[in-house]
C-alpha positions in Angstrom: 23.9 84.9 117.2 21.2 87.4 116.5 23.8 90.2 115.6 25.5 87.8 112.7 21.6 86.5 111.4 20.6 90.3 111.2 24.6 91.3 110.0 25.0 93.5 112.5 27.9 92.4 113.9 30.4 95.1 113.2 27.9 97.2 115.0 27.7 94.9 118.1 31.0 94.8 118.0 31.7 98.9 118.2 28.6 99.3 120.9 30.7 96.5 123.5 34.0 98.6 122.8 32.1 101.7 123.9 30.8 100.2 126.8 34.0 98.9 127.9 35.4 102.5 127.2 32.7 103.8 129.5 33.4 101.2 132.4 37.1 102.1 132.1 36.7 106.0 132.6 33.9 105.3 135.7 37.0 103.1 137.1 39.6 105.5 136.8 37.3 108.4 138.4 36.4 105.5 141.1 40.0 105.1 141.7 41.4 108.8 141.6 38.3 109.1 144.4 39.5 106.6 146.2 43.1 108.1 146.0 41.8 111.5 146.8 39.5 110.1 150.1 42.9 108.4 151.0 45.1 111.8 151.0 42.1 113.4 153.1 42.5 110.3 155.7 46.1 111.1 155.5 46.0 114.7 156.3 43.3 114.0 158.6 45.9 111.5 160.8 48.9 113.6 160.2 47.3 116.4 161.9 46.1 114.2 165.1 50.0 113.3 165.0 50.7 116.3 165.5 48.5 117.5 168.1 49.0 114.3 169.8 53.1 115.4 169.6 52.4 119.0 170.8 51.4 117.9 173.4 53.5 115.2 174.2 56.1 118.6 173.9 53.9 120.6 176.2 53.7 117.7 179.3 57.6 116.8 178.8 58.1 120.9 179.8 55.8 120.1 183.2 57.7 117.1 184.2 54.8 115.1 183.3 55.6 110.7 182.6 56.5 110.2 179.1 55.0 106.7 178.9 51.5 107.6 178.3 52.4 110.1 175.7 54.6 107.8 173.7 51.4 105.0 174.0 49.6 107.7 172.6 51.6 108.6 169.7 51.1 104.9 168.7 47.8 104.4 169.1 47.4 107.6 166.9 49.7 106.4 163.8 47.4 102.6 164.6 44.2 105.0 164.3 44.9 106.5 161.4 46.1 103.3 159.4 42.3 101.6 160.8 40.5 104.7 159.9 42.2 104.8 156.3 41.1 100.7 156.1 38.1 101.4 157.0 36.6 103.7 155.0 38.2 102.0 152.3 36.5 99.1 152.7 33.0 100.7 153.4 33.4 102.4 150.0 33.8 99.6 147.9 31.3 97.3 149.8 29.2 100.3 149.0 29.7 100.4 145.6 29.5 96.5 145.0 26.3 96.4 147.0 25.2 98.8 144.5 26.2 96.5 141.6 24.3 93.2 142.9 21.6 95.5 143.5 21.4 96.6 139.5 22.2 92.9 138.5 19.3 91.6 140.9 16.9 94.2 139.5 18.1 93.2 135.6 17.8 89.3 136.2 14.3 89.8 136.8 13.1 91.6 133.6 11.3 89.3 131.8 13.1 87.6 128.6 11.7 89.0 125.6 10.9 86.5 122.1 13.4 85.9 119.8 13.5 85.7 116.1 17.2 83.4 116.2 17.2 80.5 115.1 13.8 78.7 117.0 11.5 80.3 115.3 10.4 83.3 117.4 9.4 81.0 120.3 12.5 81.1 122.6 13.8 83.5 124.9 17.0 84.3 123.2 19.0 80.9 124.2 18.2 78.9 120.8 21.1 77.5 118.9 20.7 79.0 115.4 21.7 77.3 112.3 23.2 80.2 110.5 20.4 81.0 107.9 18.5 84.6 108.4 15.7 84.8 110.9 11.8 85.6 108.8 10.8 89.2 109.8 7.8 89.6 110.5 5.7 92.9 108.6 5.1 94.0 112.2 8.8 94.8 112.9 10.1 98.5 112.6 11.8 99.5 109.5 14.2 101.9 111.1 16.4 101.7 114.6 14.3 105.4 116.1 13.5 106.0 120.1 11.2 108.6 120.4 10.9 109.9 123.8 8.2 112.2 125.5 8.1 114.4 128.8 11.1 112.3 129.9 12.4 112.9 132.6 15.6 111.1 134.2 15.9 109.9 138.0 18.3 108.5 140.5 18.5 104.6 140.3 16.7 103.2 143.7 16.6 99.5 143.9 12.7 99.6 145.9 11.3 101.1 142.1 13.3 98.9 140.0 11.0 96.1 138.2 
């Protein structure tokens, strides 16, 4: 509503694309990580495997029971499929933990006054009528950000407003 009273729609319009641009390339690294964490957990149980085989080899020579070494070859392949789930599953709880965590902390910003449609009293959910908001002498003349001795940090969710 506020990006049609001010005409700034085509704008709005170009900054969600780019957004949804960005959340597509932070999925597609997300998933080739999660692909590449997957191979590792692959390798990582092929290799048991393969111990677990040797020496399956090695007490088959000594005349040793083969019962335990065949239970043992399936518990390893069961391992390895659990240990792949697993870590899976951590990851993404991880990362989703992460998202309510950012959503919780933007929830509680407080709204700020707009100039849409209910006269500058609201707090951005009035219905507007379609005619241009007043701007008030107070507001900038120019879309500028000037920032000084910033410096950028890690998001933690304790220091977030």
């Amino acid at each position: 509503v506020c990006a049609r009273a001010f005409r700034q729609r085509a704008r709005a319009e170009a900054h969600a694309v780019a957004l949804l641009e960005a959340s597509a390339c932070a999925q597609t690294f997300n998933i080739a990580l999660q692909r590449w964490l997957s191979l590792r957990l692959e390798l990582l149980g092929a290799s048991m495997l393969l111990a677990v085989g040797l020496l399956t080899v090695f007490s088959a020579r000594r005349g040793d029971a083969l019962g335990p070494s065949g239970l043992a070859l399936t518990y390893s392949l069961t391992f390895t499929g659990l240990a792949k789930y697993f870590v899976n599953y951590v990851t993404r709880a991880d990362a989703q933990f992460a998202s309510v965590e950012r959503l919780q902390a933007l929830s509680e910003l407080p709204f700020e006054p707009t100039l849409c449609g209910d006269g500058g009293e609201g707090h951005g959910r009035g219905d507007n009528d379609g005619s241009a908001a007043v701007i008030p002498p107070e507001w900038p003349q120019r879309g500028e950000l000037v920032l000084q001795a910033y410096q950028p940090a890690a998001y933690i969710a304790a220091a977030a407003p």
